[in-house]
C-alpha positions in Angstrom: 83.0 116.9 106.1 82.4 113.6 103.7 79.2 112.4 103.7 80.1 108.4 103.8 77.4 105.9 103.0 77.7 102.1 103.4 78.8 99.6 100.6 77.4 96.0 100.9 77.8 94.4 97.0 77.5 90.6 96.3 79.8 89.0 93.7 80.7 85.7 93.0 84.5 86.1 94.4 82.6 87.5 97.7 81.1 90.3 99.6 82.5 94.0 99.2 81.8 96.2 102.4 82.6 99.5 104.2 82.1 102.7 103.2 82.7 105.9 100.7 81.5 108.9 100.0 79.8 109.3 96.8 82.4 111.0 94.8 84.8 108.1 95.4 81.6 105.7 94.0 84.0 104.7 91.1 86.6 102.7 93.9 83.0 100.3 94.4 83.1 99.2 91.1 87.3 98.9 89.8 87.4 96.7 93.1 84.3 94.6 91.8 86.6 94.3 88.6 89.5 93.9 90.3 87.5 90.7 92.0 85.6 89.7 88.5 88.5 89.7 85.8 91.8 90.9 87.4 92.5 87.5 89.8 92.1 89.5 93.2 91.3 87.2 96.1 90.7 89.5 99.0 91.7 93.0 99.6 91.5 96.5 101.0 91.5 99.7 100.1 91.3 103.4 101.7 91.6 107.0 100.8 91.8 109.7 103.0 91.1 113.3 102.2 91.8 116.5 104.4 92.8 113.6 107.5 88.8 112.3 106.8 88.4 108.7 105.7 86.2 109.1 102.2 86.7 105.7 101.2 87.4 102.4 102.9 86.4 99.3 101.5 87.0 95.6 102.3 86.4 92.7 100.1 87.1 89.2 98.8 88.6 86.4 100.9 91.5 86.3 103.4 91.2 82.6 102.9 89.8 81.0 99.5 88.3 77.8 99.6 91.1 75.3 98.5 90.0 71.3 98.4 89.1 70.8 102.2 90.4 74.0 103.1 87.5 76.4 104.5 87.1 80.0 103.0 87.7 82.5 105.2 85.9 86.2 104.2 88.2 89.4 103.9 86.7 91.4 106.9 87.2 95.0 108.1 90.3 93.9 110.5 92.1 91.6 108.3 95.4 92.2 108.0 98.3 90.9 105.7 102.2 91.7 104.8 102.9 94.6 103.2 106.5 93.4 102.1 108.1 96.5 100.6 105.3 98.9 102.1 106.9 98.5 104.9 109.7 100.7 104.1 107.7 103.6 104.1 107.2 103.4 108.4 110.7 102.8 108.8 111.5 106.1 106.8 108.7 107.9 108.5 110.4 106.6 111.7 113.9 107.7 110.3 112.3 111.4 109.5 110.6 112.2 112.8 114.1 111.6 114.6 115.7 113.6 111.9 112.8 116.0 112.5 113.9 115.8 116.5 117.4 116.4 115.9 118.2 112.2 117.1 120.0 111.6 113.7 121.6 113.6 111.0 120.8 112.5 107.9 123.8 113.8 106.2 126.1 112.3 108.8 128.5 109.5 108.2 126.8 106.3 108.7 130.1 105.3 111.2 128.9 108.5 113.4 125.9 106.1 114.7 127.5 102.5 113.5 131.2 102.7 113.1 131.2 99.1 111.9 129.3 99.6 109.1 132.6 101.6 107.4 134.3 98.2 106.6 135.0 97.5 103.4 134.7 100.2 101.1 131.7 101.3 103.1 132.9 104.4 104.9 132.1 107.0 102.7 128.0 106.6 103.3 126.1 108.6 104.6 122.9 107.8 106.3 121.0 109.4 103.6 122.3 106.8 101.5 120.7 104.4 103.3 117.4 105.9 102.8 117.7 106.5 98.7 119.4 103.2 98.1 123.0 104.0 97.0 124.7 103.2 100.2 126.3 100.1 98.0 125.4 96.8 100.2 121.8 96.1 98.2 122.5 92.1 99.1 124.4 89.7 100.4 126.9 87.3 98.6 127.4 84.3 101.5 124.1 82.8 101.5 122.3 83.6 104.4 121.3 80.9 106.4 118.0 79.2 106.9 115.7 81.5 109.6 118.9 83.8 110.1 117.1 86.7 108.8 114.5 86.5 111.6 117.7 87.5 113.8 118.5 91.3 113.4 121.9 91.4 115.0 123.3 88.4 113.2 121.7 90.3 110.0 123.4 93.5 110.8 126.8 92.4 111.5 126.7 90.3 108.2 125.9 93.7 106.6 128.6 95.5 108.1 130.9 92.9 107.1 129.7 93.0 103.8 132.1 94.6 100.7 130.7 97.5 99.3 128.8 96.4 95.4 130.1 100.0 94.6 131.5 103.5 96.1 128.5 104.6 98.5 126.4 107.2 96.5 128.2 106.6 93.0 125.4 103.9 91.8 121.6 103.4 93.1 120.5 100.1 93.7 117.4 99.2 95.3 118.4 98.3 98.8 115.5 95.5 99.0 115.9 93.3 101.8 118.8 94.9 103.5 117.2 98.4 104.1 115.8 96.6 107.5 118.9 96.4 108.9 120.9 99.5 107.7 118.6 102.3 108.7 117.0 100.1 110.7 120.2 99.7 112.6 121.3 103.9 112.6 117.8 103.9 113.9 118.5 101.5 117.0 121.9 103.1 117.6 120.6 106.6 117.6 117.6 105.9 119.5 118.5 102.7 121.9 115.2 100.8 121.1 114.3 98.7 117.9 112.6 101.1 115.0 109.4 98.7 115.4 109.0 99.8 118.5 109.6 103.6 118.2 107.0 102.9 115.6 104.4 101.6 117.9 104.7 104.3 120.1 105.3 107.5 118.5 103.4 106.4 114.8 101.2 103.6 115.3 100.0 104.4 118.7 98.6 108.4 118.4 97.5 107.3 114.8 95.3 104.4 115.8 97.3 102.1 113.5 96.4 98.4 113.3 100.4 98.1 111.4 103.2 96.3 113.1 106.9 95.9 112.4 107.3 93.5 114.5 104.4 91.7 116.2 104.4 91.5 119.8 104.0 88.4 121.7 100.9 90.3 123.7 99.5 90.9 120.3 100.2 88.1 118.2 97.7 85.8 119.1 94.5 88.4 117.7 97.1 89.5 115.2 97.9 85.4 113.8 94.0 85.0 113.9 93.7 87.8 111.6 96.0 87.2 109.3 95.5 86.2 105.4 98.2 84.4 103.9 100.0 86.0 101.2 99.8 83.4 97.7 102.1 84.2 95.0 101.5 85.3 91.6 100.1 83.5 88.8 102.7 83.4 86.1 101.6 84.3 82.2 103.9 82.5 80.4 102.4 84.3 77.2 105.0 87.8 78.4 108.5 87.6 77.9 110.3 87.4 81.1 111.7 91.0 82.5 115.8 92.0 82.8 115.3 90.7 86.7 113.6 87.7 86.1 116.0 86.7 83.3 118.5 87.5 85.7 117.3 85.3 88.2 117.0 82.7 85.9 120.8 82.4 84.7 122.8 84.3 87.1 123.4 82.9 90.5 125.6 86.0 91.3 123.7 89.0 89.8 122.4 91.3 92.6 118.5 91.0 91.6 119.3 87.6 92.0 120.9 87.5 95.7 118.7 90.3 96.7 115.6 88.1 96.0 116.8 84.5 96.7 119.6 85.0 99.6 117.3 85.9 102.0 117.4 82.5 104.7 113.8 81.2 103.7 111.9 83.9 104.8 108.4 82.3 105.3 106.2 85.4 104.9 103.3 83.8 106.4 104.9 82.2 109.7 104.1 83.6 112.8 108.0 83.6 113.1 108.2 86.1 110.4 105.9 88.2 111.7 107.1 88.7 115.4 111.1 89.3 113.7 111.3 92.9 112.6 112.3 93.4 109.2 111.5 96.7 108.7 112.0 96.6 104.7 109.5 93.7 104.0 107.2 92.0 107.2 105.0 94.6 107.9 101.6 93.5 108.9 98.7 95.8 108.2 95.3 96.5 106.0 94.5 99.7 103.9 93.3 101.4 106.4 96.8 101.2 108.2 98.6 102.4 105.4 96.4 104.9 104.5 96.3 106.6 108.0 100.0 106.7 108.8 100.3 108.7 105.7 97.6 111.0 106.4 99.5 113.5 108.5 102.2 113.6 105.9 99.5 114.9 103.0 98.6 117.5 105.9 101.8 119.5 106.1 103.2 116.7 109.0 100.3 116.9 111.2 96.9 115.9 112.4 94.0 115.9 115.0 96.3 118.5 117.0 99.6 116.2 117.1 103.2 117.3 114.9 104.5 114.5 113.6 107.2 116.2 111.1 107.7 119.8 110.7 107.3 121.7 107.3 111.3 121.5 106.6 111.3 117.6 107.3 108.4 117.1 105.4 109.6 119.1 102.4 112.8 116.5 102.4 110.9 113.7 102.5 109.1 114.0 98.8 111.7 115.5 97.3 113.4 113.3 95.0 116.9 112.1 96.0 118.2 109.6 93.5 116.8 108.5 90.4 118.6 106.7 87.4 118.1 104.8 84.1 119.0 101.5 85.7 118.2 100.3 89.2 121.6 97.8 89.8 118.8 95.7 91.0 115.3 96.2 89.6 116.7 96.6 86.2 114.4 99.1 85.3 114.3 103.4 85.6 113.8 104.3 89.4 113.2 107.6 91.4 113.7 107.8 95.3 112.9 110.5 97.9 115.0 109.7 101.1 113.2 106.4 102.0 110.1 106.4 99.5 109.5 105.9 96.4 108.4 108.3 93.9 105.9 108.2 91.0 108.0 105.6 88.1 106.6 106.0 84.5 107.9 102.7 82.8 105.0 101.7 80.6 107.6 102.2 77.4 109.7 99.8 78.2 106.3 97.4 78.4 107.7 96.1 74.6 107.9 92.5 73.3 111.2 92.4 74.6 110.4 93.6 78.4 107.4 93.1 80.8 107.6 95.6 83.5 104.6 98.0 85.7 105.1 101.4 86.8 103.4 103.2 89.7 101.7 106.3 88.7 101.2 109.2 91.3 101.1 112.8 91.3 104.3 114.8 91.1 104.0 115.7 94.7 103.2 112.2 96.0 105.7 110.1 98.0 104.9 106.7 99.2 106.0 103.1 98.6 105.3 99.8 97.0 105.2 96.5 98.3 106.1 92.9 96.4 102.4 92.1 94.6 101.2 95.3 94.4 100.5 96.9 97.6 101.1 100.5 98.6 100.5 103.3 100.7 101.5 106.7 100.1 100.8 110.7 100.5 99.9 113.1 98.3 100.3 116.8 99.8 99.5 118.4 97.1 96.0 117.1 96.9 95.8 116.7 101.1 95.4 112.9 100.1 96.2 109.8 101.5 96.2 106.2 99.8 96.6 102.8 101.0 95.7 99.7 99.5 96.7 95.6 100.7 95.8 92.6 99.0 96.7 88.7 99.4 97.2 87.3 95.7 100.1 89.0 94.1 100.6 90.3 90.8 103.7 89.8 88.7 106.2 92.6 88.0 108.1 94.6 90.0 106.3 97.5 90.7 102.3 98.1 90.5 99.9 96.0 88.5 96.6 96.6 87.2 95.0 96.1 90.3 96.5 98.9 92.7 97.0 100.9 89.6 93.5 101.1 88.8 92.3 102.2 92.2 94.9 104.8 92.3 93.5 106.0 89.0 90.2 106.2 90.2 91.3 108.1 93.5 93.0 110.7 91.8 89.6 110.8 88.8 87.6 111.3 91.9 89.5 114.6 92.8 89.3 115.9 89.8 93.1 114.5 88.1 92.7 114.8 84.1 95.2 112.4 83.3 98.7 110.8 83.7 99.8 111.0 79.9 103.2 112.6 81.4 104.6 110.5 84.0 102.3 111.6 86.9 98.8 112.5 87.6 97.8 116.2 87.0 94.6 118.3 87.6 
């Protein structure tokens, strides 16, 4: 049993609170310098060990004074989008129906969605969907404004969408559109939206404050609740990354349609938040993240309740794809089905590219989200990790911030270093 005691530290960029056992001390002071030096406006963070909570710390401001605009303190129940984090509940989702026999992941996409095989697509299978080489990673008509709130006008432009490249011959991250192609094998398996499967069968027995999907019951303690996401600060003293040159000088170039052809998405609208867009508008804190991957560092169950068995769960950290060049990210990538695995980039961090890694153990499996969130679980160590913040970081992956955090964690359990790629004891 973890022996938590109660944090309450002062700073200048606001109060830190919650609680940590005393091995995890070390999380107390990188988020103090995350706060102090590393631009963080308000965040959370918590680690779970053996299903316990050992740390979970709040901090910051949800809302940072602005002119006449009134700061607003980071609290325990604040919650924010997760953007890419998101991904990770829609693949749990996608694994506990492949876990109850509801889909096949090797099937043929067209066994669930027959319209989805138009146009080069037939060949995928729903696996594909999950590691990101099902070959639709964008869309080439632009999108239009507030359609992306609208999941069957999304998922018919998708199916009517010509293939980028033979399904599994290329791996592209599936950004944006990975909402609405599992997300869709998910509704036709099932009958009911993947956000609401979630709610029941994850976020519900878990305890989860995370929704894909807000409901109108919920929205209005959910909106009041909410810090707005801000955007990173650029450094115009890095050279721009592959992707962002990309998006700078090529209107056609998949990083660029993934990221700009999206229909305005306003992160922060209430709008945005009741759509479900189960590969970016997830709403949820640390804590959230951290418990709905706690079952999967405990062999795929928890408090009594089966969520995966040992098989499933095996699958799910196993890496599924991985290449030298993401046909969107434009950097080295490795996928289990549906989550990302630990992504050793820091030598490509030369004059000529600016890029971030995210540096796990070799057993962990989790995902990132745009800024620099992430949640993920580490079975190996019987760990879980989530972490949530409202100023974003630049780059692609993780920044400093989460990546420090993560370092700690993993110092904390006795993790010498990460010189190879991944974290080892």
């Amino acid at each position: 049993m973890s022996s938590l005691e109660k944090v309450h530290v002062e700073t200048p960029q606001g109060t830190i609170e919650g609680s940590c056992d005393p091995r995890f001390r070390s999380l107390v002071d990188v988020f103090q310098t995350n706060l102090a030096e590393r631009g963080e406006i308000g965040a959370g963070v918590c680690v779970t060990v053996e299903g316990e909570v050992v740390a979970d710390l709040w901090g910051g401001f949800a809302v940072p004074k602005k002119g006449n605009q009134e700061e607003k303190p980071w609290t325990e129940d604040t919650v924010t989008t997760v953007f890419s984090s998101t991904k990770g509940a829609l693949a749990f989702c996608a694994h506990i129906l492949a876990d109850r026999g509801v889909i096949d992941l090797d099937a043929p996409v067209t066994e669930y969605w027959p319209e989805f095989g138009r146009k080069g697509k037939d060949s995928a299978r729903v696996s594909m969907m999950l590691d990101h080489t099902a070959g639709v990673p964008a869309l080439r008509e632009p999108v239009p404004q507030d359609h992306a709130y609208d999941f069957d006008y999304m998922a018919e432009r998708i199916a009517n969408e010509e293939a980028f490249w033979e399904p599994g011959t290329r791996q592209g991250y599936h950004g944006l559109t990975y909402a609405w192609t599992i997300g869709t094998v998910i509704r036709k398996a099932l009958g009911k939206p993947a956000g609401q499967f979630f709610a029941e069968e994850v976020a519900g027995p878990l305890g989860l404050d995370f929704h894909v999907g807000v409901s109108a019951d919920a929205a209005d303690d959910v909106e009041g609740r909410f810090a707005p996401i801000s955007a990173p600060t650029l450094d115009k003293s890095r050279p721009p990354s592959d992707f962002t040159v990309a998006l700078l000088n090529d209107p056609q170039a998949i990083p660029t349609l993934f990221f700009l052809n999206n229909g305005g998405i306003n992160f922060n609208s209430r709008e945005c938040h009741a759509a479900e867009i189960g590969s970016a508008n997830g709403v949820t804190n640390g804590r959230g993240l951290a418990k709905m991957y706690a079952p999967l560092s405990l062999g795929g169950s928890i408090n009594g309740k089966t969520f995966v068995g040992e098989e499933t769960l095996t699958r799910m950290g196993r890496v599924a794809a991985a290449t030298e060049l993401d046909a969107t990210l434009l950097i080295p990538t490795r996928f289990a089905l549906g989550f990302m695995k630990s992504m050793d980039n820091r030598v490509l961090d030369t004059d000529k590219k600016s890029v971030e890694s995210a540096l796990l153990s070799d057993a962990a499996f989790g995902h990132v989200g745009a800024g620099g969130s992430i949640g993920f679980a580490d079975p190996e160590a019987r760990m879980s990790f989530g972490y949530v913040m409202n100023k974003q970081g630049l780059g692609i992956l993780l920044n400093e911030r989460g990546q420090s955090l993560i370092d700690a964690t993993y110092q904390a359990l006795g993790y010498r270093h990460n010189k190879g790629g991944v974290w080892v004891r």
